[in-house]
C-alpha positions in Angstrom: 41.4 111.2 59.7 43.3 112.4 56.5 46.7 112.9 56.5 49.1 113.5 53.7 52.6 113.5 53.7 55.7 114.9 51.8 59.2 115.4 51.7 60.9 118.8 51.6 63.3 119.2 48.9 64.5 122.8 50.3 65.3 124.3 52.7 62.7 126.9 53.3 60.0 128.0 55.8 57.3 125.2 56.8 54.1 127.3 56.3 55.4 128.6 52.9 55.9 124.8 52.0 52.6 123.5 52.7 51.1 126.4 51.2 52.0 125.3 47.9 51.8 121.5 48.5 47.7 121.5 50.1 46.9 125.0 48.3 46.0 126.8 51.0 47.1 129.9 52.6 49.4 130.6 55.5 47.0 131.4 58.2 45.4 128.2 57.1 48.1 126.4 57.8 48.9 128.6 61.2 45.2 127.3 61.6 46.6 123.7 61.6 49.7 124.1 63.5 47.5 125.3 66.3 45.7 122.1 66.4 48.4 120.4 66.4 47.5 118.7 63.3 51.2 119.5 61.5 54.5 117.3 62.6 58.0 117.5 60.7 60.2 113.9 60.8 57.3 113.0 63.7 57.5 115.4 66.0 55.0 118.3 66.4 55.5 121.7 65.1 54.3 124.4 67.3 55.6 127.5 64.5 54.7 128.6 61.5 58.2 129.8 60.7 59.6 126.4 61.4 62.6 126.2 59.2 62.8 123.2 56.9 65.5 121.2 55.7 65.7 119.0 52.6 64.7 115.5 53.3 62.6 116.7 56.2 59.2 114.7 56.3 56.5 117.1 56.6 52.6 115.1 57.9 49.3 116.9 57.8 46.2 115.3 59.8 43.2 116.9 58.2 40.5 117.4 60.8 37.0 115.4 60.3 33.8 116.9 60.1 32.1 115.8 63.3 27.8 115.1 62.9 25.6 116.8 64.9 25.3 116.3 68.2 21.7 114.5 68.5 20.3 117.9 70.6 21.5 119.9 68.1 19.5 118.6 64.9 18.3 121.5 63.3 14.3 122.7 63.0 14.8 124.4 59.7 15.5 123.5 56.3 18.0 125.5 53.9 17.0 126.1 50.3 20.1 125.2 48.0 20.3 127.3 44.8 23.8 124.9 43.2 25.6 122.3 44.6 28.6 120.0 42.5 31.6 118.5 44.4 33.7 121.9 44.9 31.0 124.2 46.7 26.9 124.4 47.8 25.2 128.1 47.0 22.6 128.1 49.6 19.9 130.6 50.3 20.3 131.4 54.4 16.9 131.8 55.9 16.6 135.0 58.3 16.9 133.7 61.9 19.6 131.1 61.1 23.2 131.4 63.0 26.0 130.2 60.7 28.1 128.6 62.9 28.6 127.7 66.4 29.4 129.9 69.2 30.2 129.2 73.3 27.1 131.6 73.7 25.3 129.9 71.3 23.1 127.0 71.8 21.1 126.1 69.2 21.6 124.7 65.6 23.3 126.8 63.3 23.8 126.9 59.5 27.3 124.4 60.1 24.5 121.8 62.6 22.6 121.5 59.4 25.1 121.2 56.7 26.7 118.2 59.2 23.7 116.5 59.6 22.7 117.0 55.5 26.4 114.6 55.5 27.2 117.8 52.8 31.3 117.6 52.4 32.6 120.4 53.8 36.2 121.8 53.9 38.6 121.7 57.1 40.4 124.5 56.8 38.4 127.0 59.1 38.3 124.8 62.2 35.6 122.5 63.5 33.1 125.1 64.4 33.1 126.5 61.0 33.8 124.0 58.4 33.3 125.4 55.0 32.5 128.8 56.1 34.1 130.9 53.7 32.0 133.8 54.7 29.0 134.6 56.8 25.9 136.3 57.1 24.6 137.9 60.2 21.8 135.8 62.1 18.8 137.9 60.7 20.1 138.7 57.3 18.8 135.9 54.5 20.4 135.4 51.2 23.2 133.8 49.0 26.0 132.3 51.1 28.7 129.5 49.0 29.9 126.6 50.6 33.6 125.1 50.1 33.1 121.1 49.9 37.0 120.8 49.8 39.7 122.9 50.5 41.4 123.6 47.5 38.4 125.2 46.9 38.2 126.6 50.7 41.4 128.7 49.7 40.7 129.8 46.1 37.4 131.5 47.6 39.1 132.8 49.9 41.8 134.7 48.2 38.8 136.0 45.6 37.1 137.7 48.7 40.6 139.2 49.6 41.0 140.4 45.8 37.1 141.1 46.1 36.4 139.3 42.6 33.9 137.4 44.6 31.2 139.8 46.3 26.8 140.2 47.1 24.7 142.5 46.4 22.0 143.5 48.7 18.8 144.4 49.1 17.0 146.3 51.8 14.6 148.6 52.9 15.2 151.4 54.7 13.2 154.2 57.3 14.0 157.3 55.1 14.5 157.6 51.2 18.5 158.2 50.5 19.5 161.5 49.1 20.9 160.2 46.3 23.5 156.9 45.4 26.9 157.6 47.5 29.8 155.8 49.5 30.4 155.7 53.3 34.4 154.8 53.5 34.7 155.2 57.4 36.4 152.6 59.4 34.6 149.7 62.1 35.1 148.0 64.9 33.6 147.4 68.1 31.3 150.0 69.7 32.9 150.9 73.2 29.9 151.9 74.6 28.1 149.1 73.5 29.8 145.6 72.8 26.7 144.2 70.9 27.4 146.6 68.5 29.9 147.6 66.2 30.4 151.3 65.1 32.9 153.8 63.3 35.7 154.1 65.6 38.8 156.1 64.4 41.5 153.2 63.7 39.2 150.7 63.3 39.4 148.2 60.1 39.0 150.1 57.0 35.5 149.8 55.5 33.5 150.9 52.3 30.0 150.8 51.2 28.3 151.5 48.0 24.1 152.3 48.3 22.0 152.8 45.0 18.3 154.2 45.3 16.0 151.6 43.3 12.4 152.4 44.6 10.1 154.8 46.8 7.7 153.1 48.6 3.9 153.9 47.7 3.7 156.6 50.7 7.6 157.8 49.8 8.6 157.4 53.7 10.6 153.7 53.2 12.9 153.2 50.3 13.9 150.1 48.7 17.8 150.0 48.3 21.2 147.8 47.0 24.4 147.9 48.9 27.6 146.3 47.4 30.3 145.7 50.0 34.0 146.7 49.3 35.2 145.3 52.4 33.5 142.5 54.6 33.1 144.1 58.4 30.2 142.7 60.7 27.6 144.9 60.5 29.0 147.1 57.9 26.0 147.7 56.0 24.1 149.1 59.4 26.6 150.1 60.4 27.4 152.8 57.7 23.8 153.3 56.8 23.4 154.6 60.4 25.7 157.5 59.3 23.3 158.6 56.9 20.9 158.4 59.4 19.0 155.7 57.7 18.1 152.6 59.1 16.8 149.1 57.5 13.1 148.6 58.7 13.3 146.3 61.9 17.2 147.0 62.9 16.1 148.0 66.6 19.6 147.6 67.2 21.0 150.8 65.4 18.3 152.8 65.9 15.2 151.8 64.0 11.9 153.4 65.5 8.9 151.7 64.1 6.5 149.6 66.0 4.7 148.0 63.2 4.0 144.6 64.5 4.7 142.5 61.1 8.3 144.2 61.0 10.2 141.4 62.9 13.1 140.5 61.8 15.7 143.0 60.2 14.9 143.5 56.2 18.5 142.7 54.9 18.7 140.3 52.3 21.8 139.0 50.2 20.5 138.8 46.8 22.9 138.1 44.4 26.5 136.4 44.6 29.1 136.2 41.9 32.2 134.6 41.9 34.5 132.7 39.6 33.8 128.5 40.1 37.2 127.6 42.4 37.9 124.6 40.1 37.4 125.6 36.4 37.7 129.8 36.9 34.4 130.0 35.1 32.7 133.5 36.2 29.2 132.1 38.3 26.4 134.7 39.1 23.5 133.0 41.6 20.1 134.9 42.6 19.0 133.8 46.1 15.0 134.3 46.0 13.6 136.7 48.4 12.1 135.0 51.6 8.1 135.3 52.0 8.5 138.0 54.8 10.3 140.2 52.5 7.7 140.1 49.5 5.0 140.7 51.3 6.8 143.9 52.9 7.4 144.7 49.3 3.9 143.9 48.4 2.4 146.3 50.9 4.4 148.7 50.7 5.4 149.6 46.9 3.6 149.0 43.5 4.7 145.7 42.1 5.2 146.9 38.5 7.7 149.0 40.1 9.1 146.5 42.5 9.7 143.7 39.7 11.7 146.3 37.4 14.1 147.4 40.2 14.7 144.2 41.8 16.1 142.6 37.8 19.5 141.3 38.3 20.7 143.8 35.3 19.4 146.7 36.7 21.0 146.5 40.5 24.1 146.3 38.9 23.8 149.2 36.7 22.7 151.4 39.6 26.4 151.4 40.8 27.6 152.9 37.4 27.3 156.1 38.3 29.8 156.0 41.5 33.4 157.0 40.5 34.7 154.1 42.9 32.4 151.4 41.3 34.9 148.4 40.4 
């Protein structure tokens, strides 16, 4: 295992110290602590607040990334749209879980990055090293990796200032009135814990949806969401105030019965976000899976289709809402 080791020069709180010595932040380093993977002159620290004294020797023990356990080598492959040594951009196949979960027993997105020997940051735990952010299990699209953790922490802090963000594309059960914002706060669905919902004092949350294109028969619409906020479910979720649904989200309420609708039609298109190393704005497109298109294909004309789905012209579709940032 890594460990690194320094010498306090003031006296100030412990977590505060090592979040300027290993760059990361302070639940990071609670993160740590917990696994008992933080001593001071030796010894153990069991609190964040742990007050330092000059001269104190602080050691870290950076967790390894464990390989796959041999019945947990994963089926699938994962297309990878930019890799150097800070992160991996990868395109998440539908039907993939991103990490590991005690109700959870097959390979996941983390089973395949292990066993791909990808370097992956520590920060997060072992069950989710380099997660940064997820994706729900049948959403696709763009997802970044952090190889290291300086880089772990700098994405980090850009989803917390949201200069790091997706756009998304799905299609939905009913044609939206018009572009709008749902701002109505989530959390778990008392009635159903599978669920989440909008539950008065629940985490704040805010959605942006922009109409691109009717389907041929106008009862579907193709539509981008941009995400203010990063709840689970949050896009079904606060489509399902509009009464909309994405086509195949049985879960909140879609009807249909159409046989090829398996899977729910949620894809994370683009991602932008500014490189964690040299601060460089990135923008990556993660290709549309083959179920998608040929949802698209049958149900819109392509002409149409290839127009709204330009990388350009999703973004400008937001410029209309007052709260667009």
């Amino acid at each position: 295992m890594k460990q690194e080791h320094f010498i306090a020069d003031d006296n100030e709180r412990l977590d505060i110290f090592l979040s300027k010595k290993i760059d990361a932040s302070r639940s990071a380093i609670s993160h740590l602590i917990k696994k008992n993977a933080v001593s001071v002159n030796s010894r153990p620290v069991d609190k964040a607040g742990q007050k330092l004294r000059s001269g104190d020797a602080v050691t870290v023990t950076f967790p390894e990334s464990e390989s796959t356990p041999s019945d947990l080598i994963p089926d699938f492959d994962v297309p990878v749209i930019y890799e150097d040594d800070h992160i991996l951009v990868i395109n998440k196949p539908s039907g993939v879980v991103v990490h590991p979960a005690p109700s959870y027993k097959e390979p996941t997105l983390v089973d395949w990055l292990k066993h791909k020997g990808i370097s992956l940051s520590t920060l997060s735990g072992e069950e989710r090293h380099g997660i940064v952010h997820r994706i729900d299990k049948e959403t696709s699209g763009a997802m970044v990796i952090a190889k290291t953790n300086a880089a772990h922490t700098r994405l980090s802090d850009q989803l917390k200032d949201r200069s790091m963000g997706r756009f998304y594309l799905a299609v939905i059960d009913l044609p939206l009135k018009d572009n709008c914002i749902v701002d109505a706060p989530i959390a778990r669905n008392p009635k159903n814990r599978l669920k989440m919902g909008v539950v008065p004092g629940g985490k704040e949350a805010k959605s942006a949806f922009a109409k691109l294109a009717l389907s041929s028969n106008e009862k579907h619409e193709l539509i981008a969401a941009k995400l203010f906020s990063g709840r689970t479910h949050q896009i079904r979720v606060h489509l399902g105030t509009l009464q909309r649904h994405i086509l195949g989200d049985d879960l909140y309420g879609y009807k249909g019965n159409d046989s090829k609708i398996d899977r729910v039609f949620l894809h994370a298109y683009l991602l932008y976000l500014n490189h964690p190393d040299t601060g460089k704005p990135m923008h990556f497109k993660a290709d549309l899976p083959s179920d998608f298109i040929a949802v698209l294909e049958r149900e819109f004309q392509k002409d149409m289709i290839d127009e709204t789905i330009n990388t350009d012209h999703i973004a400008d579709s937001f410029r209309d809402l007052s709260s667009w940032v």
